[in-house]
Structures are given as structure tokens and as C-alpha cells.
N, C-alpha and C positions, 0 to 999 in steps of 0.2 A: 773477303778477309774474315777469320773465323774469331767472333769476339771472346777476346782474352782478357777482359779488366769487368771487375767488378767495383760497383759502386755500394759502399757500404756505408748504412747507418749504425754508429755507435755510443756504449751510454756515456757521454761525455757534453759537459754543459755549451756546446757549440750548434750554433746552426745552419752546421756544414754536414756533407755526405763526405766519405773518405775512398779515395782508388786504391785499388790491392790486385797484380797481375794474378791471373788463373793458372794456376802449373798442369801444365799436361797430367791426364789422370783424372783431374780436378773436374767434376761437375754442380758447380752452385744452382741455386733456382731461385727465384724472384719470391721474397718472403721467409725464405729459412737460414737458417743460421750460421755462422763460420765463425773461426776463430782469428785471429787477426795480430800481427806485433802491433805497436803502439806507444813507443817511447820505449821506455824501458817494461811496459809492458804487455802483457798481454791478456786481450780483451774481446767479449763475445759481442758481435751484432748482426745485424741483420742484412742481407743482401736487399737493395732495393731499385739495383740493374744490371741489367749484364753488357758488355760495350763494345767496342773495337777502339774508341778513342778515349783520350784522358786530356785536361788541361797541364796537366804534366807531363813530363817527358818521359816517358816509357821508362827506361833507363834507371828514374831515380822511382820506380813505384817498386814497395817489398810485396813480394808475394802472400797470396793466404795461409796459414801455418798448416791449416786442413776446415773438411765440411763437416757438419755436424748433424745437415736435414738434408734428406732426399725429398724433399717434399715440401711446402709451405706450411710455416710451422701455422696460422689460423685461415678459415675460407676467405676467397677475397672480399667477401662482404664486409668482414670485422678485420679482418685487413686496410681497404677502404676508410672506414668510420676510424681506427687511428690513425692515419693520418692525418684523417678529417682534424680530430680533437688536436693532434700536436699545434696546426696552423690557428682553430678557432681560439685556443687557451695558449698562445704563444710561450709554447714550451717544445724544448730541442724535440728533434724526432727520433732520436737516437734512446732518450730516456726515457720517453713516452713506450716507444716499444717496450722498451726493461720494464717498465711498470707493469704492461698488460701480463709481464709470463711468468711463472711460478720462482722462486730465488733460485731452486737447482736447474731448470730450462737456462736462466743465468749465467749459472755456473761450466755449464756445457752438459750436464746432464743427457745421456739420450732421451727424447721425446715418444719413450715407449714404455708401456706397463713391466714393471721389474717381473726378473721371471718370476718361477714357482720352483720352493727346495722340495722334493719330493724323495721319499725314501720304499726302496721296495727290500724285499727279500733276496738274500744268493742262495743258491740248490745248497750250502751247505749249513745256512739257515732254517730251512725247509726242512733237513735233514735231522736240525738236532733236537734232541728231547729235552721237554721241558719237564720232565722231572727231575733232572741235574740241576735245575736253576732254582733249589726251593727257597736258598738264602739271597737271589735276586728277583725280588718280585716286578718291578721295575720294565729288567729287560724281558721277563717272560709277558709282562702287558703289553711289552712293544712288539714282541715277534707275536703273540695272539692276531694281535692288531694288524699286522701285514701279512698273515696267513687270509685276508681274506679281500685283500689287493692294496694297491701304495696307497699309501697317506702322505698330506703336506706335512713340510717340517711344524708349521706353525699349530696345524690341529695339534700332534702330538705333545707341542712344546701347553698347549692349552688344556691336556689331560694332565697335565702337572708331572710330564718327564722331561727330565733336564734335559740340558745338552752335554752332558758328560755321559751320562746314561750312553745317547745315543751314538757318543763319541767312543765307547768302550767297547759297545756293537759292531762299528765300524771298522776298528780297529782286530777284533775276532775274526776280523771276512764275513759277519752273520748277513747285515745289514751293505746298505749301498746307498747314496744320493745321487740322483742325478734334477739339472736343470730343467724345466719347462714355463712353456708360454701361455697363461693363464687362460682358458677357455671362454671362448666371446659365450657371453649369455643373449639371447637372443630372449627376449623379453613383455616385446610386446605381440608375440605370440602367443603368450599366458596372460596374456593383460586379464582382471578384472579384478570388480569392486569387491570388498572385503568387510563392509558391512552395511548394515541398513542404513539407510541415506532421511535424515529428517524431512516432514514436511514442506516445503515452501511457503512464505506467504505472495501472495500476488506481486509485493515489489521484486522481490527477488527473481521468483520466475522473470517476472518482463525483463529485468537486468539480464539474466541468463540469456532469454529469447533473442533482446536484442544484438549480445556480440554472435553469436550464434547463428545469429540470420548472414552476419557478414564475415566468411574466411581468412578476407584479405585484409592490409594494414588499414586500421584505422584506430585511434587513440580513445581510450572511453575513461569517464572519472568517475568512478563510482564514488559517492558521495553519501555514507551513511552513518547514521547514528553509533557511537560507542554502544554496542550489545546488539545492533541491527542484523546481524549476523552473514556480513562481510567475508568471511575465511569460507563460509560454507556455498555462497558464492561462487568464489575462486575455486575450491571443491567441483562443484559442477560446472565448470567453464574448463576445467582440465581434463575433465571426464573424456568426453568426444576428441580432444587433441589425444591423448594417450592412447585411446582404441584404436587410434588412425596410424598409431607408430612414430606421433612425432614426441618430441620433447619438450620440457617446460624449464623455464626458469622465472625463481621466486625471490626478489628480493626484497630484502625487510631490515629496517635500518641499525641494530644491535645486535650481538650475539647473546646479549640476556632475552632476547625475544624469539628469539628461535627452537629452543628446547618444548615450548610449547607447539608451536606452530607445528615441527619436525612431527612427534605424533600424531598430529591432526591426519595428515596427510601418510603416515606410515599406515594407521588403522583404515584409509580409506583403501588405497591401492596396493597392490600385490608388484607395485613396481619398484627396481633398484634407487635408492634416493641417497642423492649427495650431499652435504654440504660443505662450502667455502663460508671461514672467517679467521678472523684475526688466531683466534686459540688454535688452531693446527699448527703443527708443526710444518716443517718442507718439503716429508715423504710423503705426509696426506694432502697437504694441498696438491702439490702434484698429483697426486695419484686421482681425487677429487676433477683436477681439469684434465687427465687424460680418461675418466670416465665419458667426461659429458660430450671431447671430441669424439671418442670411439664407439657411442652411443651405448653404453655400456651403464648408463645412466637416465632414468628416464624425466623422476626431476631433480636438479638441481637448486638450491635455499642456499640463499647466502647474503653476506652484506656487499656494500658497494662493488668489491673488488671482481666479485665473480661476474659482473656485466662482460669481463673481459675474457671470461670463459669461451672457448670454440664449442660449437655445437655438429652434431654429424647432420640433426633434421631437426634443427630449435621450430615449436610451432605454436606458442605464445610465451608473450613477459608480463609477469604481474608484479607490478612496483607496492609493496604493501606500506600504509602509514609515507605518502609520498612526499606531505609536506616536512617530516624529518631533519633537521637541519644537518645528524652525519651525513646523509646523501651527499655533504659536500667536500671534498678533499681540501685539506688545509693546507697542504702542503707540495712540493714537488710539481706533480700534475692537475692542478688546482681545478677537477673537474667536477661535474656533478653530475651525479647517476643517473637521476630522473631524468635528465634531457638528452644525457647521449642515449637512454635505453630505449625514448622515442626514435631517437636516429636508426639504432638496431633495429628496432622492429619495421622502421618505414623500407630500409635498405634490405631487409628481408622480407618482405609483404607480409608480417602477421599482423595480428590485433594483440595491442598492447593495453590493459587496465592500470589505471593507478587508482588506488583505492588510499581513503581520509575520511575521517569523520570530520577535520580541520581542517580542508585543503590548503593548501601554499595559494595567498592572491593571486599569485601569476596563473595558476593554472584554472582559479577558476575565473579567472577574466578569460582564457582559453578557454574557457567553456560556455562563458557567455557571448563572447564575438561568435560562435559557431565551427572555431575552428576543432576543440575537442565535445566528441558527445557528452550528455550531461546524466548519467543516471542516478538515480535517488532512493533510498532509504530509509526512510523516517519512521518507523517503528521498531521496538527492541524485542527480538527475539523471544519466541516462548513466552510468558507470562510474566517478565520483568516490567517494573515500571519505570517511568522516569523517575530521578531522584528529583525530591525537595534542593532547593538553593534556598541559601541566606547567610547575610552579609553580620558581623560579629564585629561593632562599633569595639576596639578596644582604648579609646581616648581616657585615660584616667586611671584605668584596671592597674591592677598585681599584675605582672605575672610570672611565673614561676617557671622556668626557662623557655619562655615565651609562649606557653599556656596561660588562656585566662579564666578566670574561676567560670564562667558557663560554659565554655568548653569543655572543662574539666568534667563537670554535670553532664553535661550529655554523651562525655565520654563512658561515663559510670553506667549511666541508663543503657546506652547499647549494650555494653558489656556483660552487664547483669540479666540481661535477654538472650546470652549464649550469644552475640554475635561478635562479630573481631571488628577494628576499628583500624584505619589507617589515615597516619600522618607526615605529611607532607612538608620536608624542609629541603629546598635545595643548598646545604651548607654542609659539607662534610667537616668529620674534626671536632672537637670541645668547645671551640668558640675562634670568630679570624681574626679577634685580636686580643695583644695581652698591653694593657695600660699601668703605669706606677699613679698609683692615687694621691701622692704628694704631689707633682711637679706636671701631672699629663701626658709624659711621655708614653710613646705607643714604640713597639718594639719590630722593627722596618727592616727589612730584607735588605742586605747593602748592596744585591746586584738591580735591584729591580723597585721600581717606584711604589710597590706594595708591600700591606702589611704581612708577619709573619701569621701563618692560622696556628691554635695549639691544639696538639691532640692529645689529649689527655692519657690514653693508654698504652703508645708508645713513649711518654713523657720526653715528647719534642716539640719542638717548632720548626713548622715548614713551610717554605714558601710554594705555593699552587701554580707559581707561573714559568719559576726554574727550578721548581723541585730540588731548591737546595734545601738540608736539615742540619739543625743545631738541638743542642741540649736546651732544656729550658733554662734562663739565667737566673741565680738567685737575688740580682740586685739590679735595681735599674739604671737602665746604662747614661742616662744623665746628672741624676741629683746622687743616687748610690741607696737609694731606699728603698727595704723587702717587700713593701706594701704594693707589691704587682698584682694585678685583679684580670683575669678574666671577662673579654667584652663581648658581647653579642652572643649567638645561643646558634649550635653545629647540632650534627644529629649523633654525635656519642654524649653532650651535653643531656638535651631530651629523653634520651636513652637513659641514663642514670636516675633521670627527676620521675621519668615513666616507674620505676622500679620501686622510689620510692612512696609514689601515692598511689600503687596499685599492685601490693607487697603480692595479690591472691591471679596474679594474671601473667602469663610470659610474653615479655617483647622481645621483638626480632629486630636489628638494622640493617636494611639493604642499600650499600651504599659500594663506593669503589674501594675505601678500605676496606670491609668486611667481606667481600665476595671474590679476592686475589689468587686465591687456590683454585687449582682445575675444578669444575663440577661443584663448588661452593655454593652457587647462585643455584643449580639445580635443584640439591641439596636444601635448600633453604624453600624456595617455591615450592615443592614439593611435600615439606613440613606445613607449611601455609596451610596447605591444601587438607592435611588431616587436622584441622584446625589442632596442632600443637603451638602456634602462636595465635594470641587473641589480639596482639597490638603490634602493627606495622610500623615503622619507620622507615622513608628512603629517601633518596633523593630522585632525579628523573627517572635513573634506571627503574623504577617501580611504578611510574605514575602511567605508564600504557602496555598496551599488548597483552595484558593478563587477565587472566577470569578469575578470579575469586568470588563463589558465591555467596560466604557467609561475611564479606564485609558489606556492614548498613552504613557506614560512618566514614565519609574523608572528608578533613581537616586540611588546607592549606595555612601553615602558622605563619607565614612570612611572605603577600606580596607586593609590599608597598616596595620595596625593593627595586621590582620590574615596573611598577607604573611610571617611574620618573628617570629616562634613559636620552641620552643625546641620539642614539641609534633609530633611526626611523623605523625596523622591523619590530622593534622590542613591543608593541601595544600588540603586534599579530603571535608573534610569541609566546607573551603571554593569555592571548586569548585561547590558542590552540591548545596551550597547560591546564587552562581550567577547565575546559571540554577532554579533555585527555583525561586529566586526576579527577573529575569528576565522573566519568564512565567507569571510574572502578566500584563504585555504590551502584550497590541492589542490582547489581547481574541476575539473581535468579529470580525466587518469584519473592523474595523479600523485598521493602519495600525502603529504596536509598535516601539519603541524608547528606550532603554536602556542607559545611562552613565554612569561610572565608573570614580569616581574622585581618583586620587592616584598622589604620589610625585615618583613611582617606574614604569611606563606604560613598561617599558623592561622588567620586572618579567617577567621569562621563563614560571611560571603557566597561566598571564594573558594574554599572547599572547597565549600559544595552546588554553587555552578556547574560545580568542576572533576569530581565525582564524581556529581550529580543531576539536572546539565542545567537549563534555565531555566524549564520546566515546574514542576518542585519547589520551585526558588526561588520560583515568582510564587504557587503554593499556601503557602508559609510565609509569603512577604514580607503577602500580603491577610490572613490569619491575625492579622499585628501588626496589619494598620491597621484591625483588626474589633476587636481587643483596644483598640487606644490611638482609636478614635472619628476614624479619618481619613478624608479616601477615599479609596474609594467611596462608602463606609457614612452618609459625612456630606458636605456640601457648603460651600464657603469662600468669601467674598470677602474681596480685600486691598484698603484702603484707604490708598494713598500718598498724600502730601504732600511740598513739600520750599521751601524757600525759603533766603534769604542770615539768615536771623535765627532762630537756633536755638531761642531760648524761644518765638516765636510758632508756631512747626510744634509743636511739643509742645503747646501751651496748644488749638490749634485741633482737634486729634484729640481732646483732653481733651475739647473742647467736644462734638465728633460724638458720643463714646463715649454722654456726657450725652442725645442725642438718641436713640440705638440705646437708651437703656435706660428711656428715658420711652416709648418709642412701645408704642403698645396692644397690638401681637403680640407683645411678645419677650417672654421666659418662660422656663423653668427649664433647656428641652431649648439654646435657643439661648447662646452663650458671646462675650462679646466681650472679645478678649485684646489689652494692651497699653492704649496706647501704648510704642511702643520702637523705639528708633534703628534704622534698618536693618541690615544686616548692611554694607553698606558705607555709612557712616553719613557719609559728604560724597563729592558728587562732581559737577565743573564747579563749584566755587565755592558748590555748594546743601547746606543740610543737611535731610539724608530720613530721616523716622519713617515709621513705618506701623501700621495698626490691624489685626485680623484678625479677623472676624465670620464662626463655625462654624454651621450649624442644621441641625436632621435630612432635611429634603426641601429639594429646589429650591422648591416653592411657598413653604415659609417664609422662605426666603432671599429670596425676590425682593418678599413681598410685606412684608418688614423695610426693604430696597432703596429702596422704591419711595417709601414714606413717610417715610422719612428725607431720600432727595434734597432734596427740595423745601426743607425746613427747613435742608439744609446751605449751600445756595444764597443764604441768608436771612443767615447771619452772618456779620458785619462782615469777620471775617479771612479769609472763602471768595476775597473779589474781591485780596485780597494775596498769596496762599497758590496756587502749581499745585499740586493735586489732581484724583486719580484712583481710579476705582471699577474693579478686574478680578476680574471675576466665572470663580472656578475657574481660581485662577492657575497656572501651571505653575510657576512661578520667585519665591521668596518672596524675591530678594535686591533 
């Protein structure tokens, strides 16, 4: 019997496949795409069988509306590995797909490079003289121009001629467009290097030698110092893949870190380079992931998302800054880069680097059992030194929006040395609270258990966690009295106080308010760099990935903050920031300076950091989490909830917990803690619990997971109740 039904996945939050009869005509293929009815609508997914039978009865299945792939829209490798992720991170299979493919692949889009507008000459173009044309200069540039063969529409439109122009041409009979299909650039035919390649020192070669010596998949952690020089590394680790004709891909966890990176890698190779992130629009991502399948790309940089990019001949991943906390998805498909981008590379036999100067514990406990190789790093590049550390007792001090007078000082002395100085506040905004100095009232987000932040130069208040805004209120909202004060110290605050005790110096803020506009953040880096700012301010986005040579001086003003956290990660966290914000001092051959302002300098974290380095720390820090059962050593899922009806989120986890502790595997080793409010326990109007399900392997965890879904699915309060499963969360808040 010749199979007529197709089983399709689609992005709808179920975790069911759907039958659709095949109409004569009709040839679907395992992996691409169809359109499909669907209630009242109609909806793109993915073929992921082809049949003769249905649980249904023939009769009541609607046919497909039409196909949309003659072909599997990714290899089945990366085909495969989602899968994979839908089941390990118990998320539908349907939307998991939609995440992997560009919004317009979504949309039905075809899965092919848009043509080429191309415009030539007609013989009666050819024919006329352009001395008739002397009051259009315009169209005589454009018929010059195709007298000496077609041009794209877009070059022309990029010599600053309109489209009316060329519509006035066309409209004469001079001119003509016709459609084509963009010519494959064959690329690694031309491959080579494009400039001189620095010295190695000894660690690096060996780092080179060793992935080098082996072609096939194996995972390696390169582990080097901020300014060790890391990038150039991966530089020569892509060298040999690229002559060979395959491709690379580069991921790095920001798009403010990429603009850097991007030219590193433009000025070495002669090859076509993509990249995926958030800031693209729909035609260039797409266009971006039909490069890298059509090898039309040789490498590809990008954040998280482009893991899910097809390759024609992928033939290494380099995870750059791996321990990164976006690596993690917060949402929808709650996955995380680093570990599926091992899956990719094991599933396709390369050699995959994750490079840190900070590693994430987990990985380097993976590299201590012997499961990931270990390479090292430990000297900085060219003539840099280490920088000096020292810890800035402020118990007693002024300060002056959270500067204290010996800071101030040494901020002066660098400065007055020609050098630039940067400061370090993770707190965007004028300050996150506004308080009435009569009565204490603090002025509180009415959706969400937090304070409102002020920003002074929008003259609003905003909440950070629903990004609601209000005006600032003249009166406070309890006693009715003007005397509201500004509490605690943002980075347009510092900004203000920077301007005025240092009238003869320009400060810069790099933070998410000030770098919103396209190319803003470039623009600004880039300024940096001709030292048209002498004083930094950012928040994380500034504290890695960047070379600044003439900063001697970074300043962390606030991290008592992070020492004292209910979060288990928060002590690694913060360790990986002050190795991170501290590699931004004395990159070149200047010689860096670090301070640490805190009211706590005896914190046991900031003395091994300050005197043992981070190495020592992450031997003590995996120490607790072997002693207190965390991980590595054990594995977690968080199970959120949240709704507008506080007892029903509580009663409905109650009810899961009942389900996790009836099911046949759990056992003595597996622990399920809570229910309990979250840490921010309403926000947007919702009130959020969470459960937290501990087991000693992954196979436990998921095969806990896996039988439990189904049955949560099942009660009543699941279809009232958003809920979610994130398997190895990074963020328990």
C-alpha cells in the first residue's frame, strides 16, 4: 500500500505529532516543511513520518494544504540532536523545531537565497546618445554603467540612483530587469591568510598542537588568562579547517562582543564570514542560515541561536567565554548552548574548544575527571602584565555616589598619566530606589514585588522586571510629602558625579539604556579606542571581551551586593566578574591596577580570589558543592508556575510534588524540595512558586521527567496555571 499520511510536528504547546492525508501530486520528505489547516488555522511544521496508517480513521484526517521542502530542511545530524533537546529539556517537538529555523523559514518562506534584480541594456538603449541626456545626469550614469555589462539593482541603488530613476529608464524601453540566482561563490578555492600571523608563545602552540594532532570529536577547554591570547588561538586552530574547505562556527555570548571578534577574523582570512544575533532583522538572519547551509559561508559568529544553524561541511565549534550565563535560554526552549554544541560536535566527529578564563565548575570538573582535555594558558600576551589587586575597606568613608575619596585619588593619578580609567557598576538608571524621607516609604511597582529604579534622564520610573514606566510622582504615595530622595547609586548617577569632579576628562556610559540604537555600542567602543573617552562606565556588557589598551584602572564600586545571595552559583558568579572586570587593566604593555570597594574585605571569596587566584577558588568552591550534594555532583530541575491566584500556583505544585513522589523511579537518592514562593515572589501581576527536583544522574532526572509530564498535563489546574520544566537551570530566581 503506497503511504499516504503524514505525521506532523507542529509549533503548538502539545506533546503530540498530528496525521494529514498526502493528496496525489503531493511529495513530503522526512524533515521539511508543509503547511497544514489547524483549527481555524493555518500552520507551518515539520514532517517527521511518512505512513500508510493513522490512529485515526482515514476519513476524518484533512489533507496537507501544500509542501514547502523538497528536501530536509537541516542534515540529519542537527536534525537528530533536536530531537534530542525537545525530549532532554521537555519541551514540545513541534516548537523546538520553530525555534531552530529563521522567523520567515516559519512563516513558509522558501528555503532558498532570494534572487538577484539585475538590469541590462535594450538595443534601443545602446542605440541612444547620451548627449540628449545633459539635463539627466542620473540616467546617462546608469546607461554608462550597463554599457559595459548588467549590474544588480542594489549596486546601482548603492551609487546613489534611485528607483525612480531607474523606473523612468524602464519605462523608455532603454533599460530591462530581469531575475537571477545569486552565483555559488566557491571560496575555499581562494582560501588564504591575509596577514601576518603573531608569534606564539609555547602555551599556545602546544594548545594548537594538541587539537591538531586529533581531527576527530573530542571536547578541549582551553583555559587562559584574560589577555593570554585566546582569539588568536582559535585563529590558528581554524587556519588548517578552512584550507581543508570546511567550515567553522563561532559562538560568543553577546552581540556587544562581536564587532570586535568579527574583525579579528575578517583581517585574518580571505573567507565569506556570517553572522547570527539578535540585532538582524528576518531577511539577514535568514539569509545568514542559508549561507552557512549552502556553504556560501565559511565562518559563521554568532550567539546562542546560531548553534542551530545547518552546515554544508561544519568542521570545528568554538564556544568563546563558555562559562557565560546567556548561553542559557530563559525561556520557551530552556536550553543551553554549551552542552548541546558538544552534542553537535560529538554527532558530527569534530573537535569542539570552549574557551574561559573563568570556566563554569561544571566544566572544569569535566576536565578534571578526564572526560574534557584540559589546556592552559597562564601568561598574557605580548608584554602585558598582571594587574595589581587590592581590596578598598570602605567602612566609615564618604562617598560620593558611591565613590570614596581614595578612589577618587587614584582615579586622578591615572588619569593625569594619560590613561583612561574604568568603572564598574552593575546597576543601570539614577538610582533603584526612590524613598520619602518623612514617613520611609519606597515607591514599589504595583505588579511586582520590586522596587521602582529612577532614571533620571528619561524623568521616569521603571520597573526592571516588567518593564512597566510611570512618571516620577511629586508626592509620596503614603504620608503626601515632596521630600522623596533618591536611594542607592545607577550608572547615570556616577555619570553625573564623574562630570562633576573631573570637569577636564569625558565620560562614556556603556550600559543597555545608552547603547539602544543600531551601531551605538560600536560607535562608542570605537571612540574608546581613540581614547576620546578617558572614563568608562558600564555595567556587564563592558566588563569582557574587549581590549582596551590604555585602561590602567578598573574599579568595581559595588560587590557586596553579590557576596550575600540565597543562590548557590552567585559566589562563582561573582568570582568569574572579578577575573573578567579585572582583565580589562593593563592589556598592553602598561602596567594594570584593579580595586574592589566593599564594606566586607574579610569575605572568605574575596581574599582567595584576591591572594589564590580563580583556579583555587573553583577547587574550594566544587569542594562545597561535593559536600552539600549540588552540581556537578547532582543534577536539577526547576519547575515554575505562576498565575494571578496565589493559592492555586501553590495547591497545583502541591499536586505535581504528589505526582514526582507516586512515580515508580523516585527513591531515596532523588529529593523534591518545596513548594515555595520564588525569590521574587509576584511579577507582572503573577504570583510565581517553584518546585526543585534534585537526582543523582541525568538518566534519573529525565527518566523522573519524562513520566511525570504526561500526568501533569492531565490536571485540571495545568490548562489555568503557565508552567514550566528547565532542566539544569542556571537562575533559580
Amino acid at each position: 500500500m503506497t503511504p499516504n499520511i503524514a505525521r506532523v510536528a507542529l509549533p503548538v504547546p502539545l506533546d503530540k505529532q498530528f496525521d494529514y492525508l498526502i493528496k496525489p501530486g503531493q511529495t513530503p520528505v522526512v524533515g521539511g516543511r508543509v503547511k497544514v489547516p489547524f483549527g481555524r488555522q493555518h500552520l507551518v511544521g515539520i514532517v517527521m513520518a511518512i505512513s500508510t496508517e493513522s490512529e485515526w480513521p482515514v476519513d476524518q484526517l484533512k489533507p496537507l494544504n501544500s509542501v514547502l521542502d523538497g528536501e530536509p530542511l537541516w542534515p540529519s545530524s542537527l536534525f537528530n540532536l533536536l530531537c534530542w533537546a525537545s525530549r532532554y529539556y521537555q519541551y514540545p517537538l513541534g516548537d523546538t523545531l520553530a525555534n531552530a529555523m529563521p522567523t520567515l523559514l516559519r512563516k513558509g518562506r522558501e528555503a532558498s537565497p532570494a534572487s538577484l534584480k539585475v538590469w541590462q541594456l535594450t538595443p534601443a538603449g545602446y542605440d541612444q546618445p547620451l548627449s540628449a541626456l545633459t539635463r539627466a545626469p542620473r540616467q546617462v550614469q546608469v546607461l554608462n554603467a550597463l554599457r559595459q555589462g548588467e549590474v544588480s539593482h542594489d549596486a546601482l541603488l548603492a551609487e546613489d540612483i534611485s528607483a525612480a530613476t531607474l523606473k523612468t529608464l524602464s519605462e523608455k524601453g532603454w533599460i530591462f530587469a530581469s531575475e537571477q540566482q545569486p552565483a555559488a561563490a566557491d571560496w575555499a578555492a581562494h582560501f588564504a591568510v591575509t596577514e601576518e600571523k603573531p608569534k606564539l608563545n609555547e602555551e599556545q602552540a602546544l594548545a594548537i598542537a594538541s587539537v591538531n594532532a586529533n581531527p576527530d570529536f573530542a571536547c578541549y577547554l582551553l583555559e587562559g588568562v584574560t589577555g593570554s591570547g585566546k582569539t588568536e588561538v582559535y585563529l590558528n586552530l581554524l587556519e588548517p579547517v578552512l584550507a581543508a574547505g570546511k567550515q567553522a562556527l563561532i559562538l560568543v555570548p553577546e552581540i556587544g562582543l562581536t564587532p570586535q571578534t568579527i574583525n579579528r577574523f575578517k583581517r585574518r582570512f580571505n573567507v565569506p564570514l556570517e553572522t547570527i544575533h539578535s540585532g538582524l532583522n528576518d531577511t539577514e538572519r535568514l539569509s545568514a542560515w542559508l549561507a552557512g547551509r549552502d556553504n556560501q559561508a565559511g565562518i559563521i559568529i554568532g550567539t546562542r541561536s546560531a548553534l542551530f544553524t545547518p552546515f554544508a561541511n561544519l568542521g570545528i565549534i568554538i564556544v568563546d567565554e563558555e562559562h557565560d550565563a546567556s548561553y542559557k535560554q530563559q525561556d520557551s526552549l530552556r536550553y543551553h548552548a554549551r552542552d548541546l554544541a558538544v552534542m553537535r560536535a560529538s554527532q558530527g566527529n569534530i573537535p569542539i574548544i570552549l574557551g574561559s578564563a573563568t570556566p563554569a565548575l561544571e566544566t572544569l570538573h569535566n576536565a578534571k575527571s578526564g572526560k574534557y582535555h584540559h589546556l592552559h594558558l597562564t601568561r598574557r600576551a605580548g608584554h602585558a602584565q598582571s594587574a595589581r589587586h587590592g581590596v578598598l575597606d570602605v567602612k566609615g568613608l564618604y562617598l560620593e555616589a558611591g565613590l570614596s575619596a581614595p578612589l577618587i585619588a587614584q582615579m586622578r593619578k591615572h588619569l593625569t598619566a594619560g590613561n583612561q580609567v574604568m568603572l564598574f557598576l552593575n546597576r543601570r538608571g539614577y538610582a533603584p530606589a526612590v524613598m520619602c524621607h518623612e514617613c520611609g516609604w519606597l515607591a514599589e511597582c504595583k505588579r511586582c514585588d520590586a522596587y521602582y529604579t529612577y532614571h533620571q534622564q528619561s524623568g521616569e520610573l521603571r520597573c526592571h522586571h516588567c518593564a512597566t514606566q510611570r512618571p516620577v510622582m511629586p508626592q509620596c504615595g503614603n504620608c503626601g510629602s515632596t521630600q522623596l530622595h533618591a536611594v542607592g547609586v545607577g550608572t547615570e548617577q556616577l555619570e553625573q558625579q564623574l562630570a562633576t569632579l573631573f570637569p577636564d576628562y569625558k565620560t562614556v556610559r556603556i550600559d543597555r539604556d545608552s547603547t539602544r540604537r543600531k551601531g551605538s555600542l560600536e560607535n562608542y567602543l570605537e571612540a574608546i579606542r581613540r581614547n576620546e573617552y578617558q572614563i568608562l562606565i558600564g555595567t556587564q556588557m563592558l566588563a569582557k571581551g574587549h581590549h582596551f589598551p590604555d585602561v590602567t584602572l578598573v574599579a568595581l564600586i559595588d560587590v557586596d551586593s553579590a557576596l550575600f545571595s540565597n543562590d548557590f552559583r552567585a559566589s562563582e558568579r561573582l568570582a568569574q566578574l572579578f577575573i573578567q572586570v579585572a582583565g580589562r587593566a593593563g592589556r598592553a604593555s602598561k602596567p594594570g591596577e584593579v580595586i574592589l570597594q566593599t564594606h566586607h574585605p574579610e569575605h572568605a571569596l574575596l581574599q582567595a580570589l584576591l591572594y589564590k587566584g580563580y583556579d583555587q577558588f573553583a577547587t574550594s568552591a566544587l569542594q562545597e558543592r561535593k559536600q552539600a550534594w549540588l552540581p556537578p555532583y547532582t543534577y536539577l530541575a526547576l519547575l515554575r508556575a505562576e498565575a494571578h491566584e496565589n493559592h492555586q500556583v501553590e495547591q497545583f505544585l502541591q499536586q505535581i510534588r504528589g505526582i514526582f513522589e507516586a512515580s515508580p523511579v523516585f527513591n531515596q537518592d532523588t529529593q523534591v524540595m518545596g513548594p515555595n514562593p520564588a525569590p521574587l515572589a509576584r511579577r507582572a501581576g503573577r504570583y510565581r512558586w517553584q518546585l526543585l527536583i534534585q537526582a543523582p544522574s541525568r538518566k534519573a532526572l529525565q527518566q523522573l521527567l519524562s513520566l511525570a509530564k504526561p500526568a501533569i498535563g492531565l490536571l485540571p489546574l495545568s490548562k489555568k496555571i503557565r508552567w514550566s520544566i528547565d532542566v539544569e537551570p542556571q537562575d533559580l530566581t
